[in-house]
N, C-alpha and C positions, 0 to 999 in steps of 0.2 A: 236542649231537651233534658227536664231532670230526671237522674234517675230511679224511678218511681218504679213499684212492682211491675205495674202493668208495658212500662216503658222500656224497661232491662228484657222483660221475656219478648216482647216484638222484635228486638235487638237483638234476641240471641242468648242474653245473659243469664243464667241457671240462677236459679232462687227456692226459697224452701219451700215455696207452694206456685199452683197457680191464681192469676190472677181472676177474678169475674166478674163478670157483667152482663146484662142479659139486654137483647133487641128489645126496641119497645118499651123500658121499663121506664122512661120520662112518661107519667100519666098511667093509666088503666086501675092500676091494682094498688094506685097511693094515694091515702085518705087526702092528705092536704090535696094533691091535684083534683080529686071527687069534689072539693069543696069549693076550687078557685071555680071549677064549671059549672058551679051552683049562678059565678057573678059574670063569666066572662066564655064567649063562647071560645071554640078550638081557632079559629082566625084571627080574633084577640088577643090570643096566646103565645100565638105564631108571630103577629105584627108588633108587641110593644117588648122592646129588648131585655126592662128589665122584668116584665111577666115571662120571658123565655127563657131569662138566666135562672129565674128563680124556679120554672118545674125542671128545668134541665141538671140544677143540684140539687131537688128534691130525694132522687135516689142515694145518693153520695149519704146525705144527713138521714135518711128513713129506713136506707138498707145496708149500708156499709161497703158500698160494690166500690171498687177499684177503679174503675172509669166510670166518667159521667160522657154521654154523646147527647152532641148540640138537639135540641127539641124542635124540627121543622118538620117538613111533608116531603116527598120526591119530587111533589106537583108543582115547586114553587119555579119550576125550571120551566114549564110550559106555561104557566101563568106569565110568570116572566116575559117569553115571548109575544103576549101577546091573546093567548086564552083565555076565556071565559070563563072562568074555576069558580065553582061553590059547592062549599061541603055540607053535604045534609048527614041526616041520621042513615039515611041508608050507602053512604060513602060521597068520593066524590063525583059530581058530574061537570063535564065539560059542554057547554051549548053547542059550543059549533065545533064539534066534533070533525077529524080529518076524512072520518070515511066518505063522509057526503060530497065534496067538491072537491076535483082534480086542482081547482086552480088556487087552493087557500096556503100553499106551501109559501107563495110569496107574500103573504100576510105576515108569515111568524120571521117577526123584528124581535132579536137576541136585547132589553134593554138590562145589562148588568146594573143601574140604577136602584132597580125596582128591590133589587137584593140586598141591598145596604143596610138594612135593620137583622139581618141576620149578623152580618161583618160585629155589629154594635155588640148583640147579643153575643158574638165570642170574647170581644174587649173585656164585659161586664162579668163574663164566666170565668175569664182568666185572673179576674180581682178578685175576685168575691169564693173561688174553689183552694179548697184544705192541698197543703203542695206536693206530698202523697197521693194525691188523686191525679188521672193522667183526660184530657178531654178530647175524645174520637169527633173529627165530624164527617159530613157524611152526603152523599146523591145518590139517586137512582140510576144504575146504568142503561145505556140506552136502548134496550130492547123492552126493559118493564116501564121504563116511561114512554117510548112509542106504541105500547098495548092500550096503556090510558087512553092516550092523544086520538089517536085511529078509531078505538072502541068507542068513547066520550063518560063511559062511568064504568064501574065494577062490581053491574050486578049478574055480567057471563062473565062467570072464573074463567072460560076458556077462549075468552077475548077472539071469540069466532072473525069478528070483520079485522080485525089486524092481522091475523094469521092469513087472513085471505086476499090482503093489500099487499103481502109479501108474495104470494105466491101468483094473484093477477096482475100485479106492474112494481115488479123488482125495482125499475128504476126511480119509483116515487117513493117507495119505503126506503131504500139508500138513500135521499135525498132528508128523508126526514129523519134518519138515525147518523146522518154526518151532520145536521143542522144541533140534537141534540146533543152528541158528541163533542163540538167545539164549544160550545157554549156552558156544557159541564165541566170541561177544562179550565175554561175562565172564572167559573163558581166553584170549583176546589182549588185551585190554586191561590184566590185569595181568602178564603179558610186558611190554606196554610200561611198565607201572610201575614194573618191576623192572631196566628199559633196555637192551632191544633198540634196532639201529640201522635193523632194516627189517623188515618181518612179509611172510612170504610164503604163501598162502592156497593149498594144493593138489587140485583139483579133476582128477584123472589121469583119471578114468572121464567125461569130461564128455562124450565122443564116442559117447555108449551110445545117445544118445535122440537124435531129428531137432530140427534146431539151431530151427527154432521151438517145439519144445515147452520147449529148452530156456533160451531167451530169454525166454519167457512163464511158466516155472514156476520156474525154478532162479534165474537172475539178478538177480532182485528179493531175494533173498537174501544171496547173494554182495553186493551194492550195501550194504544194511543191515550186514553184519559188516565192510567194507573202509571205509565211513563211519565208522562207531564207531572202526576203526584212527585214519584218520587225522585222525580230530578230536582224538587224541592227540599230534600232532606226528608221528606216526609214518609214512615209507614204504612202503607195499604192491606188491606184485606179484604177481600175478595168474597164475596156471598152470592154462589149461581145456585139457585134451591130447584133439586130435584133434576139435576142433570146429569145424577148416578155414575157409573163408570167413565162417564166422558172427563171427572174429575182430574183422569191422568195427565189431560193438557192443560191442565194448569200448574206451568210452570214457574220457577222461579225471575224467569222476564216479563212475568201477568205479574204477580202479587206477593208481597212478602209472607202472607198467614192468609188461607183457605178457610171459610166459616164453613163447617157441615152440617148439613138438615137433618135430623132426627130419621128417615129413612135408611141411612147409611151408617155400619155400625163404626166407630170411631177406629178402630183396628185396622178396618179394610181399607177405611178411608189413609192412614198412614202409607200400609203396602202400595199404593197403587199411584203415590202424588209423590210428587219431585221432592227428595227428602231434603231439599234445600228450605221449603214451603212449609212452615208452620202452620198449627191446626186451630181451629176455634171451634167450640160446641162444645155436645151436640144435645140436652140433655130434650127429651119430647117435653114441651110446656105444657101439654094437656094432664101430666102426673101434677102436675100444682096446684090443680083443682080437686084431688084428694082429699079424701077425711081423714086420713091418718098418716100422719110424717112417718109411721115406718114405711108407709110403700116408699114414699121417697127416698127414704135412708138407705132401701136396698139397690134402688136404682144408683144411687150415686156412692157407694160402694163399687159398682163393676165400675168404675172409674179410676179405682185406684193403683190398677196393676199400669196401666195406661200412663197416669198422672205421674207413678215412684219414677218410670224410665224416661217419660217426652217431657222435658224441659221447655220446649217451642210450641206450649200450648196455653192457649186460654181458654177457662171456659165459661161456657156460656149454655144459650137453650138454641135447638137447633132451627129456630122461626122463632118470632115476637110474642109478647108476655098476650093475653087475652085478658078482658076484665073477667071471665068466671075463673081464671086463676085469684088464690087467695093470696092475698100481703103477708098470710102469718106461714105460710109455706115458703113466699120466695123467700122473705127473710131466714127462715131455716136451715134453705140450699145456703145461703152465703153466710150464716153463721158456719155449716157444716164445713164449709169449703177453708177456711179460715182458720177453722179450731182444730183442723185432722192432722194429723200426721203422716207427712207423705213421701216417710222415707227417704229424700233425697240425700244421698252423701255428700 
């Protein structure tokens, strides 16, 4: 592992700023990726290694950010298995969704195969990225991939029939988040074969279920795929959105660095998490689609009393870039982030 800004602070190691990098920023708000979708849809994107290398360092060369993370979907995991995936404009849908037949669990065959052009696509990132730049990659953990699966698309945010597959046959939704679970094991661990510098494990739906159910059912999970990471050598950071105070149980045996969602003020989130546990965020993305970079400037100002003392932080935005955020704002945060002075002795 070299060591790179974003690689030293994951580590531990104090440096004169933090590192950033924002979820989501392969695509939405950068002209050249607007223009590749003019020729090639998002599965096109996804499938030819070097169309993935090239939006996945389009950030690096467009915004200056410190990492670049590998450019895929969550979904490639239940495709993978054996799903009927297709992405429209209004997200994705799954045909044969899990809700409707008890007996379709013995369908979903784990083919690690099918995932090989992503493997390619980290070879071709690791040739072609400036050695200063560090490359995260990344899954969905398995409670927001079995929301997909269960539900069959994303147009009920509150993924009503999966929340209800847990709660009417415990024993099929255990079946279906230990099916996800080892099979994410086996698609991050060869990311880190292929040399990723930090694996970030996305869990955005985590706030769906009351945070004891989800320390009691979910977490033992998440624990078992974030172990296997990093008995690789490898870095984790942990991203549960909007499971507020339950943050405390995330320990330093879950995850080396905690991403926190714009909900929680970056402070609170410190006092109350294993201060073993490095922080990421939180910055809200919906200020990037402002008309004037001083609001932004003030926002990320309260960051710096934060920034002068926590060494164990990256930051970032506390959820994924949106296309009505503007290119000439994000660029701003990471100019700002970059050019400040931040104190550190």
């Amino acid at each position: 592992m070299q060591n790179t800004l974003f690689n030293d602070t994951i580590n531990g190691i104090k440096r004169e700023r933090p590192p950033v990098w924002f979820m989501r920023q392969a695509g939405r708000v950068l002209p050249p990726y607007l223009k590749l979708r003019e020729q090639y849809s998002f599965r096109d994107l996804m499938l030819d290694p070097i169309l993935t290398a090239e939006v996945t360092l389009q950030p690096v060369h467009e915004l200056g950010v410190d990492a670049a993370i590998l450019f895929s979907d969550i979904l490639v995991i239940p495709e993978a298995m054996g799903m009927d995936l297709k992405f429209t404009d209004k997200g994705p849908i799954f045909f044969n969704p899990l809700s409707e037949s008890a007996n379709q669990i013995s369908s979903l065959i784990p083919d690690g195969s099918k995932l090989q052009h992503i493997y390619d696509a980290i070879d071709l990132i690791r040739e072609d990225k400036p050695e200063d730049v560090s490359l995260i990659g990344f899954c969905g953990a398995p409670f927001t991939t079995f929301c997909y699966m269960v539900q069959g698309n994303s147009t009920n945010h509150s993924f009503t029939e999966a929340i209800k597959l847990i709660y009417n046959d415990r024993k099929k939704a255990i079946a279906i988040l230990e099916l996800i679970a080892d099979f994410s094991i086996e698609y991050a661990v060869n990311q880190c074969k292929h040399g990723i510098d930090a694996f970030q494990l996305f869990d955005s739906h985590a706030g769906l279920i009351p945070s004891e159910l989800y320390i009691d059912l979910i977490l033992p999970y998440v624990k078992k795929i974030t172990n296997a990471i990093r008995a690789r050598k490898t870095p984790v950071i942990f991203f549960p959105k909007d499971i507020g105070y339950a943050m405390s149980h995330i320990t330093h045996d879950i995850a080396d660095f905690v991403s926190i969602d714009w909900q929680m003020s970056i402070n609170d989130a410190r006092k109350i998490i294993d201060s073993k546990v490095g922080l990421q965020g939180n910055l809200d993305p919906r200020i990037l689609s402002v008309n004037s970079t001083e609001s932004i400037k003030t926002e990320l100002e309260k960051f710096l009393p934060f920034g002068k003392n926590e060494y164990k932080w990256i930051f970032n935005t506390g959820h994924g870039l949106s296309p009505d955020n503007s290119f000439e704002n994000v660029k701003y945060v990471v100019d700002w982030i970059k050019n400040t002075n931040w104190n550190r002795a």
